[in-house]
C-alpha positions in Angstrom: -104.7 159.4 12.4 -105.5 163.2 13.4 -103.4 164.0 10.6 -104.9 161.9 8.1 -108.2 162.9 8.6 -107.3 166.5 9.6 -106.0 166.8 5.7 -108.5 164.8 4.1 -109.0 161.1 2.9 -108.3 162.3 -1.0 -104.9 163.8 -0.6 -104.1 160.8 1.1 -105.0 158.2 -0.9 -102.5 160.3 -3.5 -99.7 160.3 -1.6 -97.7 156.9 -2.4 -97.0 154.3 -0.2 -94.0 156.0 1.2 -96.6 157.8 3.9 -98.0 154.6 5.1 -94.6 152.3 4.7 -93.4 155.0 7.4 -95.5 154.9 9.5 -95.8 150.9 9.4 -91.8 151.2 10.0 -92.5 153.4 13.4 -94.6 150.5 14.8 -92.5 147.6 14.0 -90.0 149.6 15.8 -92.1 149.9 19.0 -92.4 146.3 18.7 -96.4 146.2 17.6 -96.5 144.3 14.4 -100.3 144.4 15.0 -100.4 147.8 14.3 -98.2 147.9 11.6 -99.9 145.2 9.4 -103.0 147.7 10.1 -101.0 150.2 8.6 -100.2 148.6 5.6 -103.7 147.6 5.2 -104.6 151.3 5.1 -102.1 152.1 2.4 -103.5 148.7 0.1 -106.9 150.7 0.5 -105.4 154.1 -0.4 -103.4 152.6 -3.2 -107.1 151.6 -4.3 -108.1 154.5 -5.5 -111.3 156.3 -5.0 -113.9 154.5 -6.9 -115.9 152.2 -5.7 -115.9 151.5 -2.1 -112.4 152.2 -0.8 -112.9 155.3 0.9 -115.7 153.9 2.9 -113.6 150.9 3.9 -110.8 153.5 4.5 -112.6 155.2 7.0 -114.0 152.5 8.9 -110.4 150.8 9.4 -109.3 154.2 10.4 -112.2 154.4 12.7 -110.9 150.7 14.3 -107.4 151.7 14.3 -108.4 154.4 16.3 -110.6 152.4 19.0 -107.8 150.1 19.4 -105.0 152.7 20.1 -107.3 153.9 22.4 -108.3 150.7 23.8 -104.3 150.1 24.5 -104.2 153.5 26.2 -107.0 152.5 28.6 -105.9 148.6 28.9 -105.6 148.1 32.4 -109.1 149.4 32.9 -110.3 147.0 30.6 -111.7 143.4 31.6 -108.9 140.5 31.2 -110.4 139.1 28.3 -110.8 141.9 26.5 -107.1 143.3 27.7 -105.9 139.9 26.3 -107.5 140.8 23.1 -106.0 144.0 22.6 -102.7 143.1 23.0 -103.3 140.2 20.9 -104.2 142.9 17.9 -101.5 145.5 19.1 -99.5 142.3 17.8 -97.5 141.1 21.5 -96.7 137.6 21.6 -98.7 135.8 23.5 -98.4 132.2 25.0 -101.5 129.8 25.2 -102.9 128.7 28.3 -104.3 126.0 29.4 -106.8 123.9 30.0 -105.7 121.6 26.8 -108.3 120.0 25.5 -108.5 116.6 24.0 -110.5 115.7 21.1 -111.0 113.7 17.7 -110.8 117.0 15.5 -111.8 117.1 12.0 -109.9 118.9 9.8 -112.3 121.5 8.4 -109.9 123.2 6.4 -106.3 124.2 5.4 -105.0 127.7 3.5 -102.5 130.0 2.8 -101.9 133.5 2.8 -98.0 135.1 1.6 -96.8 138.2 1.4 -93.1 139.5 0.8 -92.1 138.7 4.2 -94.1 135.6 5.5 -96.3 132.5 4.3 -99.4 131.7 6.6 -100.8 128.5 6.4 -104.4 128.6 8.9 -106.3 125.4 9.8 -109.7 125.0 11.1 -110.4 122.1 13.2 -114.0 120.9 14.4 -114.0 119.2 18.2 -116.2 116.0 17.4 -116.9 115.5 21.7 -116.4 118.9 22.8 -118.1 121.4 19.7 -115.2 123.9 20.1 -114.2 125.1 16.9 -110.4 126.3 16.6 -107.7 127.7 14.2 -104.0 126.5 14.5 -101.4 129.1 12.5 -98.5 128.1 11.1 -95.3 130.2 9.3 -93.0 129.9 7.0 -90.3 132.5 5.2 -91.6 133.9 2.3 -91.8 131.5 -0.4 -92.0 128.5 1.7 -94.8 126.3 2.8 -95.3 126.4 6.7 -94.2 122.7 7.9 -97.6 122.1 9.6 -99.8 119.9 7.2 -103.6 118.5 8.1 -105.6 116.9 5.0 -109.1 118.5 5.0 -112.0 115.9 6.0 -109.8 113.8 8.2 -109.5 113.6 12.0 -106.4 113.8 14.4 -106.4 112.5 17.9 -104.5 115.0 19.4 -104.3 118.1 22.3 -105.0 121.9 22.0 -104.2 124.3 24.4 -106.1 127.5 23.6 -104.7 131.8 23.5 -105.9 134.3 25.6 -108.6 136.3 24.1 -112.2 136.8 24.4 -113.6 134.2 21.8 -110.2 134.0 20.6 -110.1 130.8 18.3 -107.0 130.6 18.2 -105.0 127.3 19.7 -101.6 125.6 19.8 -101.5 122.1 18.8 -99.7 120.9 21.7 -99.6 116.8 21.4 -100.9 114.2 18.7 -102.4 111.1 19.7 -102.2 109.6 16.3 -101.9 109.9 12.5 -105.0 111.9 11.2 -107.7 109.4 9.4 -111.3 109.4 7.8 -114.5 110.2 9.3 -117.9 110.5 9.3 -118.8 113.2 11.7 -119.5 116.7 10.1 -120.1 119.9 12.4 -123.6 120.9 12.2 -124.9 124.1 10.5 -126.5 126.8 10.4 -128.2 129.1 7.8 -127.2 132.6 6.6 -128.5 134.9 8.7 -127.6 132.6 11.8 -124.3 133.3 10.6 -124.5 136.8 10.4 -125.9 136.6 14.0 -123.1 134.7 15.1 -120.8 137.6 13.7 -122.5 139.8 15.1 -122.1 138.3 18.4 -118.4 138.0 18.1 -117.7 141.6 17.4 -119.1 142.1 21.5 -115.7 140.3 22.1 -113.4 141.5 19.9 -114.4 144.4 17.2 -111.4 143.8 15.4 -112.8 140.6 14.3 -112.7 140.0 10.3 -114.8 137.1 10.2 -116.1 134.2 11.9 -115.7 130.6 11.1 -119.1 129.1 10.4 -120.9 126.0 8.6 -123.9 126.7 6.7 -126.0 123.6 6.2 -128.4 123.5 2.9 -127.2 126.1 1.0 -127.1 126.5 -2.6 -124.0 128.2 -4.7 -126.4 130.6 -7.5 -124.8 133.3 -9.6 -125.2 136.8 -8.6 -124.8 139.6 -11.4 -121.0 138.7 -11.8 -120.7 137.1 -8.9 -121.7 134.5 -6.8 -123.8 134.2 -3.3 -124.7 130.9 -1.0 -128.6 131.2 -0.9 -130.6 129.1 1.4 -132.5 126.2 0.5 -135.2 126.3 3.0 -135.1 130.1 3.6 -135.3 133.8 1.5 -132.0 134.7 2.4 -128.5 134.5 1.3 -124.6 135.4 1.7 -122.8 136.8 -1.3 -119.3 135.0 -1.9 -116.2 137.2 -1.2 -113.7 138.0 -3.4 -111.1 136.3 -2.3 -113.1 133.2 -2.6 -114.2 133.9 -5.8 -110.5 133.9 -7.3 -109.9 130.3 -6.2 -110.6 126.8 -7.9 -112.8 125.8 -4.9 -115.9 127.7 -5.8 -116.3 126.0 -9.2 -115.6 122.8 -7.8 -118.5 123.7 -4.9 -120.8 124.5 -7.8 -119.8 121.0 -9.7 -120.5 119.2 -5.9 -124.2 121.3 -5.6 -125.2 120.7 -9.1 -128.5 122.4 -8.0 -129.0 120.9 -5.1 -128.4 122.5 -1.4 -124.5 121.6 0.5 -123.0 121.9 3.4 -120.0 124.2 3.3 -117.5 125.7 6.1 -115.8 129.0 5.5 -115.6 132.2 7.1 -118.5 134.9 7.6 -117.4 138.6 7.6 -119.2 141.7 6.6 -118.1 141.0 3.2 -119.6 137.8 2.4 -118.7 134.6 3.1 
């Protein structure tokens, strides 16, 4: 990182891949994955080019990269929580712990992510009894669909044992109860800048943190310039959509739902939209 910024942000984003592939290949070695996917992310920016925003965002992940090598260098003066959560984004494996909790969960929703090595299917769950909201991971080799499935709007009977971690979402699905069916319970919601609050909040816990996984109750999908954003009904404020979810079916079929009218919607609140 002293290097990097020692010879400039420019030159680097020039460089190739072969810079940040090598340094990616040092941290696998030394066993932090974490780290390495960090890496990577770096060179995705730098392959960017230097229009727009990428050197921004290429200096703020350098600036967490840096916190959280020296966060790992200073981990045993750090409170458990937050010691758990550093070596969670260092990448060690990490078992959950208990108490399990049991709870009709409703299946909020269900996506995945690939790349050249790994498929990652996430699903965000909705405790009906006890409020907690929690994601379960799932893998599969490249090309494949985890084996993991949980239709979105249904509910399972079943066990979670949660990860270390402050606010760590994360859980392991540790027993089913039953087959997943319909219901009518929803989680309740909140408005934009409530969201942005409760991201805010987060980041005390973990600065590492993305996004948050939120529900934003009477919101209405309005185009944005070429984009889109989630405005509130009742309020002058709203979220602009992120890319990502602008590139899949689910927005257009969100704006067929709305017709106008405010919605309820679940999805995850980072800095760059929801």
């Amino acid at each position: 990182l002293a290097d990097l910024l020692r010879g400039g942000l420019i030159p680097a984003q020039q460089s190739g891949p072969a810079l940040w592939e090598e340094t990616a290949a040092r941290m696998v070695d030394a066993q932090a994955p974490g780290l390495a996917g960090r890496v990577r992310e770096l060179g995705a920016l730098a392959s960017a080019g230097a229009g727009g925003e990428a050197p921004v965002r290429l200096l703020e992940e350098c600036a967490l990269l840096h916190l959280l090598a020296r966060a790992w260098l200073r981990r045993d003066r750090l409170p458990g929580p937050l010691a758990a959560t550093v070596r969670s984004r260092v990448g060690l494996t990490a078992s959950p712990e208990g108490p399990a909790i049991r709870d009709d969960w409703l299946v909020l929703a269900q996506y995945d992510t690939s790349d050249s090595r790994l498929t990652t299917r996430r699903i965000w769950l909705h405790g009906t009894a006890s409020g907690r909201t929690a994601l379960l991971l799932s893998y599969g080799a490249a090309g494949r669909a985890p084996d993991l499935t949980l239709p979105a709007g249904l509910a399972v009977d079943a066990e979670l044992t949660p990860y270390p971690g402050a606010g760590q979402p994360r859980m392991a699905l540790t027993k089913r109860f039953g087959v997943p069916t319909p219901t009518t319970v929803r989680p309740p919601g909140t408005t934009t800048s409530g969201a942005l609050a409760r991201y805010g909040a987060a980041l005390r816990d973990d600065p590492w943190r993305e996004s948050v996984p939120v529900t934003l109750d009477r919101v209405e999908p309005v185009p944005d310039g070429d984009g889109w954003q989630l405005a509130d009904a009742d309020e002058e404020h709203a979220l602009p959509v992120g890319a990502a979810a602008r590139s899949r079916p689910g927005l257009w079929r969100l704006v067929a739902l709305s017709g106008g009218a405010p919605v309820r919607v679940f999805g995850e609140c980072g800095p760059r939209g929801f």
